[in-house]
N, C-alpha and C positions, 0 to 999 in steps of 0.2 A: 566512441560511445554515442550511443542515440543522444541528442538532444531534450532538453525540460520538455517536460510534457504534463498533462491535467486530468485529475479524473473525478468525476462526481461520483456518491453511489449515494442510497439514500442508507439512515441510520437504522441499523441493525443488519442491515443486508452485508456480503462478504466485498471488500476492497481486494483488488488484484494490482497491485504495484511494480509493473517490469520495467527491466532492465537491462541491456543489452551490448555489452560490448566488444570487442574485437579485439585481437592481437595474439600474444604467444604465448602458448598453457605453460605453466599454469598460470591461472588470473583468479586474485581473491577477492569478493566482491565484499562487502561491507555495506551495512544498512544504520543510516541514523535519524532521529525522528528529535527535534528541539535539542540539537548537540548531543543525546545520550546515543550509544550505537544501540543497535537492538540483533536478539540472536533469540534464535526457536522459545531458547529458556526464560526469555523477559518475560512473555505474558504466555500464558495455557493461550489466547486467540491469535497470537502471530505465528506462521510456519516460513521460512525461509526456502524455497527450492531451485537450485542448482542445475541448469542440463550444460554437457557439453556440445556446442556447435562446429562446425567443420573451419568456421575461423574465428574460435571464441566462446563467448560463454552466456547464456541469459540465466539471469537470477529472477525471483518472485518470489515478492513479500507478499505473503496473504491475511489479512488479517480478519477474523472472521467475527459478528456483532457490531460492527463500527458503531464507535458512536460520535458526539460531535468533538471530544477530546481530542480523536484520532487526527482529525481535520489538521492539514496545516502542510508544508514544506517538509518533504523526507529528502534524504542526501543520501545517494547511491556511491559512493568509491570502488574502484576497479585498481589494482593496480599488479603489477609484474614483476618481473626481474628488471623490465628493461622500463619505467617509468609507470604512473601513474595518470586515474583522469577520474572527472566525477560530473554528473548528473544530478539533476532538481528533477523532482515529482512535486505536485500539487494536489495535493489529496482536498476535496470538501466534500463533506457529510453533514448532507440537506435534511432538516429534521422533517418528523412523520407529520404526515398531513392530519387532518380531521376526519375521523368515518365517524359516521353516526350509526351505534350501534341496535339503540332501539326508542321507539318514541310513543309516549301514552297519550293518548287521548282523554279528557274526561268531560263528561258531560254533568252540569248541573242545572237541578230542577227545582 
């Protein structure tokens, strides 16, 4: 398995969480975020996708609107027939800056 890894994105923007592991198909990958698992059907903003690789498999959690809840330690598990392995992501979800949308002037007389 790839190694912890870190991603920033800012809040509301979409998080791309992969994951990447190696060994003998099949391999089920497993996503958990604060010990609950997560799967397509926990939230309408998380998708899970699946490719097969020529030795392996990469998973991505997508979750789309981040917000700062999302922020934190996700736990990737991979495992097999022949043994298991897992993975840390670091997810932080930097809140929105300041725009100034509009500014009045007034003048008194």
């Amino acid at each position: 398995m790839d190694r912890d890894e870190e991603i920033s994105v800012k809040a509301g923007d979409k998080a791309i969480l992969q994951c990447k592991a190696r060994g003998d198909l099949p391999i089920e990958i497993q996503w958990a975020h604060k010990h609950i698992k997560i799967t397509s059907h926990s939230s309408s903003r998380y998708t899970i996708r699946h490719q097969n690789l020529e030795a392996g498999i990469l998973s991505e959690l997508l979750i789309s609107d981040a917000s700062r809840s999302d922020g934190g330690v996700y736990n990737c598990r991979a495992a097999n027939s022949f043994g298991s392995d897992q993975t840390l992501v670091m997810l932080k979800v930097q809140g929105m800056s300041i725009d100034i949308l509009s500014s009045v002037v007034y003048t008194l007389t």
